[in-house]
Backbone as CSV, one residue per row, in Angstrom:
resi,resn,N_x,N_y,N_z,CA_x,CA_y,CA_z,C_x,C_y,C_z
1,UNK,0.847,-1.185,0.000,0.000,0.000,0.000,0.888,1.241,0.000
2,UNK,0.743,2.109,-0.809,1.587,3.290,-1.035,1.141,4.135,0.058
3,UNK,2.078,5.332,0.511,1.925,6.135,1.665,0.683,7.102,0.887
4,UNK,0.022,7.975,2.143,-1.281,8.878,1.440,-0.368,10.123,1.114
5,UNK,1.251,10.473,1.282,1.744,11.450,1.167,1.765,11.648,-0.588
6,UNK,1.904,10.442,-1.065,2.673,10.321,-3.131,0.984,10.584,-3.721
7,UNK,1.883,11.815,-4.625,0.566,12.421,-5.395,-0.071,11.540,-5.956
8,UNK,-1.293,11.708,-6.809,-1.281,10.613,-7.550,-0.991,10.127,-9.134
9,UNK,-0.767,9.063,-9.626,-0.252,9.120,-11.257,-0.582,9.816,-11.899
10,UNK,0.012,10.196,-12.871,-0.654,11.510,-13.857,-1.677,10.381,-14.746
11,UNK,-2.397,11.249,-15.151,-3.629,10.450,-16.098,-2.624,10.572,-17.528
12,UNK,-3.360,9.692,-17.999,-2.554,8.604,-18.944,-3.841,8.504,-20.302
13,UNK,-3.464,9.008,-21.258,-4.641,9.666,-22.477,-4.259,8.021,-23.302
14,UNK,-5.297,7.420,-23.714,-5.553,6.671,-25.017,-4.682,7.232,-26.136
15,UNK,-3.975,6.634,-26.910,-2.863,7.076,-27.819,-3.967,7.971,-29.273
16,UNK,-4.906,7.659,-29.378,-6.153,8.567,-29.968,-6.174,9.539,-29.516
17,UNK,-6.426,10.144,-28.392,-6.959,10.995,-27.669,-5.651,11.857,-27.747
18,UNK,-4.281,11.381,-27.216,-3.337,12.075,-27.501,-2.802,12.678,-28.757
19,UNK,-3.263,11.991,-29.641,-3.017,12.793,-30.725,-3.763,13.716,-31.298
20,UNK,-5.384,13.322,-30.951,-5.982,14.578,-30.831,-5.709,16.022,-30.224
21,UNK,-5.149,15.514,-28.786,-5.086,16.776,-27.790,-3.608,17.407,-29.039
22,UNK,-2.919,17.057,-29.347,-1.848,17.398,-29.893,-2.921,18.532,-30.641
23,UNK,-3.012,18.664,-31.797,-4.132,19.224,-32.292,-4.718,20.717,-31.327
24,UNK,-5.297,20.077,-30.457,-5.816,20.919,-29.372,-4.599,21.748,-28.674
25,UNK,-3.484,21.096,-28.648,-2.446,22.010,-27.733,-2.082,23.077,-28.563
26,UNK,-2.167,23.232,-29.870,-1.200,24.312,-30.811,-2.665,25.295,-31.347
27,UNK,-3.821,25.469,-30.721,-5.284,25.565,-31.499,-5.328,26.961,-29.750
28,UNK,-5.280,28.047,-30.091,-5.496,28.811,-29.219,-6.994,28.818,-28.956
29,UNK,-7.461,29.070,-29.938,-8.929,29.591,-30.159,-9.896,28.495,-29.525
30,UNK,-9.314,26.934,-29.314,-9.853,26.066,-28.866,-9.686,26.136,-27.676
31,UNK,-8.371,26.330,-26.803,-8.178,26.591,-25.720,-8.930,27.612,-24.908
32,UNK,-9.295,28.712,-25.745,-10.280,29.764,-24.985,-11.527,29.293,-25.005
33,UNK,-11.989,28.569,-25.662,-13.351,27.694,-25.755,-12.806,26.545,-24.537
34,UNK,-12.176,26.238,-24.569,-12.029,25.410,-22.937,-12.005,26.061,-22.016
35,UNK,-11.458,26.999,-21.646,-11.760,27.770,-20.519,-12.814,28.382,-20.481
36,UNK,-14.003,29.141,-21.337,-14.852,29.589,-21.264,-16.034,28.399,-21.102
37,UNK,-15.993,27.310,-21.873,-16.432,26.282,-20.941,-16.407,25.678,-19.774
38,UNK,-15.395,26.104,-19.016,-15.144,26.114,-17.935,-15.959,27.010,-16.904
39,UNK,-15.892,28.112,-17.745,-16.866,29.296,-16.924,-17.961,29.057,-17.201
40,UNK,-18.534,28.788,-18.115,-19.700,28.553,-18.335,-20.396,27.539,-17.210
41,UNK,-19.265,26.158,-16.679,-19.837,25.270,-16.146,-19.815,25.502,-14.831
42,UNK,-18.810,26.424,-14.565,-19.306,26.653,-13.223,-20.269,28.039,-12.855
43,UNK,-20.361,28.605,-13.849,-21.975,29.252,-13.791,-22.834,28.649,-13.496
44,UNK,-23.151,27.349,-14.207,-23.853,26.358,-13.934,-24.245,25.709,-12.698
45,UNK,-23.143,25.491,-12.240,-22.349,24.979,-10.678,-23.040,25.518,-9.611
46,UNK,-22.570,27.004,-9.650,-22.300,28.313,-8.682,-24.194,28.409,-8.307
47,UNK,-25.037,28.324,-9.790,-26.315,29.064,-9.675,-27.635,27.550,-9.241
48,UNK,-26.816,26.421,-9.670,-27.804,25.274,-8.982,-26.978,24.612,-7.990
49,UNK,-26.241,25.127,-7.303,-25.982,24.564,-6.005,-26.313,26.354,-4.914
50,UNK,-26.132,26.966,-5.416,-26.683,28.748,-4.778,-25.112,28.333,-3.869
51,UNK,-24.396,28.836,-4.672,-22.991,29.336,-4.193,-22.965,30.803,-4.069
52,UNK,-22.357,31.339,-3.267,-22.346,32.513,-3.192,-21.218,33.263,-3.404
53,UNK,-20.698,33.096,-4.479,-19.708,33.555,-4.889,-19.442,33.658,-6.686
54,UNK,-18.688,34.337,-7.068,-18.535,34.824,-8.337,-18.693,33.275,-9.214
55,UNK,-18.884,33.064,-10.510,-18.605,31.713,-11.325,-17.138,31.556,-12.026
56,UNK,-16.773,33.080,-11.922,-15.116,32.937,-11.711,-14.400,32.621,-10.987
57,UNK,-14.605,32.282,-9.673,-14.158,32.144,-8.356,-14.119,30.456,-8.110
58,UNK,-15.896,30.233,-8.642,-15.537,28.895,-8.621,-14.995,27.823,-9.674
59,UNK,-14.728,28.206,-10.887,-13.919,28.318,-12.170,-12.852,27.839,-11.764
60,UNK,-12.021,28.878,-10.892,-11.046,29.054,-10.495,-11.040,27.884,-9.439
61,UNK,-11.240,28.000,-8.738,-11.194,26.378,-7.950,-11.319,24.952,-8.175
62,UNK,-12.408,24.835,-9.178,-12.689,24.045,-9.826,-11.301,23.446,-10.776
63,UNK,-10.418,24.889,-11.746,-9.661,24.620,-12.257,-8.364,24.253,-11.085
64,UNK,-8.628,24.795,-9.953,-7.105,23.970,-9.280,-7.173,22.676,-8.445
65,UNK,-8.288,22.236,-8.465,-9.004,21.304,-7.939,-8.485,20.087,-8.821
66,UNK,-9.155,20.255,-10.499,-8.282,19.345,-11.495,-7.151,19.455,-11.311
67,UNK,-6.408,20.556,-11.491,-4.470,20.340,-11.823,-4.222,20.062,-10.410
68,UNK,-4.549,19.838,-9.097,-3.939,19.179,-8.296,-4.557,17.302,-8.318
69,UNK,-5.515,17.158,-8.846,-5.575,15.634,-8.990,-5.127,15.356,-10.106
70,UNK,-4.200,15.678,-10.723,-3.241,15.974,-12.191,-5.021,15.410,-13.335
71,UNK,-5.672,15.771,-13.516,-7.032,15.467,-14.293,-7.045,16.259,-15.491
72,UNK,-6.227,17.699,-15.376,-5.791,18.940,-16.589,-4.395,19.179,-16.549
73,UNK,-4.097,19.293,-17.501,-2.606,19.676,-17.312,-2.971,20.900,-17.745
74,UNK,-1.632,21.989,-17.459,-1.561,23.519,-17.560,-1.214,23.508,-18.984
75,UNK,-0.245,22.708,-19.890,-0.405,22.663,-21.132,-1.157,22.918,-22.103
76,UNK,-2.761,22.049,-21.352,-3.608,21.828,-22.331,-4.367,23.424,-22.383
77,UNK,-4.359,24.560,-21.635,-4.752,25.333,-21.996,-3.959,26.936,-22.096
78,UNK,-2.555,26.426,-22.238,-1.161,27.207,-21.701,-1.238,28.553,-22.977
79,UNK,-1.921,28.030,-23.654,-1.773,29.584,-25.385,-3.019,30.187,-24.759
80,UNK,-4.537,29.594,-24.966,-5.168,30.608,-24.905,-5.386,31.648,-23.892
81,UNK,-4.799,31.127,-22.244,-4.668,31.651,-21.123,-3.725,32.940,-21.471
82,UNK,-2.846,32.841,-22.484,-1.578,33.208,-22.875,-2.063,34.496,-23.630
83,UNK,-2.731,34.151,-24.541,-3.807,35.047,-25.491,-4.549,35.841,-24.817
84,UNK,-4.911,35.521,-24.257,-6.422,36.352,-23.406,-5.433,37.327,-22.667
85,UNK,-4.359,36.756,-21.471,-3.792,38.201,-21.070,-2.930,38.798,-21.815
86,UNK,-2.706,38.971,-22.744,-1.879,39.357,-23.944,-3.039,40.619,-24.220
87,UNK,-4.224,40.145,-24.787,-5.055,40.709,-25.036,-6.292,41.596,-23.940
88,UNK,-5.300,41.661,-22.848,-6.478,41.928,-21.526,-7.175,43.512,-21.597
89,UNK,-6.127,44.731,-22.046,-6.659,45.914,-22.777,-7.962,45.953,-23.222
90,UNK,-8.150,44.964,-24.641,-9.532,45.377,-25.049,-10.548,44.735,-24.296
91,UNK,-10.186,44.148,-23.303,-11.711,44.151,-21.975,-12.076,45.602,-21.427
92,UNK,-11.200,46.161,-21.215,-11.417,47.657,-20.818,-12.144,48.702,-21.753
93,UNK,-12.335,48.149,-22.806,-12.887,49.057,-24.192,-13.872,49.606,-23.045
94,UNK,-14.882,48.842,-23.272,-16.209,49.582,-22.512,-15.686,50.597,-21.429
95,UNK,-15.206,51.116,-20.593,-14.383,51.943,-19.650,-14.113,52.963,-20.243
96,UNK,-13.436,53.085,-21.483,-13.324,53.671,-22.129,-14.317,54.383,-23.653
97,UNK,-15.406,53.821,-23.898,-16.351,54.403,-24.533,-17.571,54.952,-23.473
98,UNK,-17.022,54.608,-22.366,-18.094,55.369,-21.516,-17.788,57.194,-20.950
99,UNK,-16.309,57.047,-20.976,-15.170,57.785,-20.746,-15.680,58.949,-22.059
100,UNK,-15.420,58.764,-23.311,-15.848,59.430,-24.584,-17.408,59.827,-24.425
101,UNK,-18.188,59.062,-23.559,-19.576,59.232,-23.905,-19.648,60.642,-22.579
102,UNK,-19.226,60.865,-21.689,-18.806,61.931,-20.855,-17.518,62.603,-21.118
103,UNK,-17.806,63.312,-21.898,-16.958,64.726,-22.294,-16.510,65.298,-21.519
104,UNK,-16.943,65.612,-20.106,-17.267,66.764,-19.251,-15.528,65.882,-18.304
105,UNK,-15.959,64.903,-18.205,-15.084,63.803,-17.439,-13.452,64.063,-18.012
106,UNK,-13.488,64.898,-19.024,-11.783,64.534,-19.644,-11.396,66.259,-19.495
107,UNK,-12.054,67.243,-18.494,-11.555,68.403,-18.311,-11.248,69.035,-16.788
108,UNK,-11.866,69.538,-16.005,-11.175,70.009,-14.934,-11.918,69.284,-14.281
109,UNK,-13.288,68.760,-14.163,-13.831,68.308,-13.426,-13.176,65.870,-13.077
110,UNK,-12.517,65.758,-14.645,-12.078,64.574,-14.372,-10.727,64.447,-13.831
111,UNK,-9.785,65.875,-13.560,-9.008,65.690,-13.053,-8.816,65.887,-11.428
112,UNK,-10.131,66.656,-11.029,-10.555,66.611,-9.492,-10.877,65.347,-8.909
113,UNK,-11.479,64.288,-10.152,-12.134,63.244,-9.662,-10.434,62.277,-9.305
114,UNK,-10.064,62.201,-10.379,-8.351,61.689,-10.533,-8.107,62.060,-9.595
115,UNK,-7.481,63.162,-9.153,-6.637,63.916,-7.670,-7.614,63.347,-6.190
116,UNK,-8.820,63.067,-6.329,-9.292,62.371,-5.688,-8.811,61.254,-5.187
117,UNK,-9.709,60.220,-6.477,-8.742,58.876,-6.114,-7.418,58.295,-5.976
118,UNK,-6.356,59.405,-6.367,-4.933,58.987,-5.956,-4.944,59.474,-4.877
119,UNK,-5.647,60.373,-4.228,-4.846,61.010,-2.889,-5.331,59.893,-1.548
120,UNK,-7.055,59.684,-2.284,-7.434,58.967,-1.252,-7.132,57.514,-1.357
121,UNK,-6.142,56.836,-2.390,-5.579,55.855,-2.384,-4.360,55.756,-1.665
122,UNK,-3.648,56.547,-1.705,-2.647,57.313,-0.915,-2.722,57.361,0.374
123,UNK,-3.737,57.600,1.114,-3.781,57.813,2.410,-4.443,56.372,2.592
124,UNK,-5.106,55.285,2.408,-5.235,54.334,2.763,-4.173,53.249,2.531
125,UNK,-3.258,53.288,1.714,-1.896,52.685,1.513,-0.991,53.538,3.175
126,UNK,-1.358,54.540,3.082,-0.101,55.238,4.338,-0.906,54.418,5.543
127,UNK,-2.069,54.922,5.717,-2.639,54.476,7.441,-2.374,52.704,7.336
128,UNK,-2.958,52.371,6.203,-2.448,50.833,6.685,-1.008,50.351,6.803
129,UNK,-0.287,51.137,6.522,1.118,50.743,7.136,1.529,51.101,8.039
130,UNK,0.796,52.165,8.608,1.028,52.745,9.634,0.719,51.983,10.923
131,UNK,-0.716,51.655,10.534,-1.330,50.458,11.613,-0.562,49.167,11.783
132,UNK,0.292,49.035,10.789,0.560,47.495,10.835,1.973,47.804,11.557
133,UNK,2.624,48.749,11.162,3.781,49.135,11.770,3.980,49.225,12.675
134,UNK,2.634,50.258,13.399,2.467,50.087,14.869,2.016,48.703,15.761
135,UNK,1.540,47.928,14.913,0.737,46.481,15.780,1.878,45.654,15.877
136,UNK,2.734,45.720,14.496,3.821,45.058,14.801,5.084,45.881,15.756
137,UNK,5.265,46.600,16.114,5.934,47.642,16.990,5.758,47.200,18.115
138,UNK,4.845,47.420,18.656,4.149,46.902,19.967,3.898,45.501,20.107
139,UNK,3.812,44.499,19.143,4.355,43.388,19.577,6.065,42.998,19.852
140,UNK,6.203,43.726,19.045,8.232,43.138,19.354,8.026,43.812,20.801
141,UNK,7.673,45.106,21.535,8.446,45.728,22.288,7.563,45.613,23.609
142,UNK,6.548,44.841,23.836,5.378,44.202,24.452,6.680,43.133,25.188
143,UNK,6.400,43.333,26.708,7.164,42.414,27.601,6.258,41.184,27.415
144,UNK,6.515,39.867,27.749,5.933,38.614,27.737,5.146,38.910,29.208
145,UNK,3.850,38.451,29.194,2.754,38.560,30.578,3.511,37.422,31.023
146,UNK,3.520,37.989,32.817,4.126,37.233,33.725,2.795,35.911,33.718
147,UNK,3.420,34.648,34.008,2.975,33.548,34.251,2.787,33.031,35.747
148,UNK,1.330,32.830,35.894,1.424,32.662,37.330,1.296,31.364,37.777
């Protein structure tokens, strides 16, 4: 009986199947159709089990769930993953035709909004280091409570 520590064998494809996936490994466009099937299924997942959480989220688990019972290899979808953030910009289009559709937004009034959110990004980056600086401060310099 093998120890419960040894991963387990990698799955082992029908010599058909492997030469198919061959096919499939150099096919980007197929690969993004696997992952979006992926999302798709755990949309599926997420909304008839009433998960409460994104269908990306559970996508995402789902997908590390397989590559730790070796069931996917990272191969099989290594281009279009590759593609998509290559291409992650034109997700933002919409952001940006909304941006054009408010005129008003690209003159003094969008640079108040800007000076806004950096400053007040700014000061929540400072206080939380500040806090942590101090929690950790006061733990190093915190005597050990006497033991009775």
């Amino acid at each position: 009986m093998k120890p419960a520590s040894d991963p387990p064998p990698p799955f082992r494809m029908p010599r058909l199947l492997r030469l198919a996936s061959l096919g499939y490994r150099q096919s980007a466009a197929l690969q993004v159709g696997f992952l979006t099937a992926i999302w798709a299924g755990s949309q599926l997942l997420a909304t008839a089990l009433r998960i409460p959480l994104p269908p990306g989220v559970v996508g995402f688990f789902l997908v590390i769930f397989c590559l730790r019972q070796r069931w996917l290899s990272p191969r099989w979808f290594q281009k279009g993953a590759s593609g998509l953030l290559n291409h992650l910009t034109l997700f933002f289009v919409p952001a940006m035709v909304s941006l054009i559709g408010r005129p008003e937004l690209l003159g003094p009034l969008g640079l108040k909004l800007l000076l806004a959110v950096v400053v007040g990004t700014l000061l929540v980056m400072a206080t939380t280091a500040l806090v942590i600086d101090l929690s950790l401060g006061r733990a190093r310099t915190e005597p050990p409570a006497p033991s009775s």
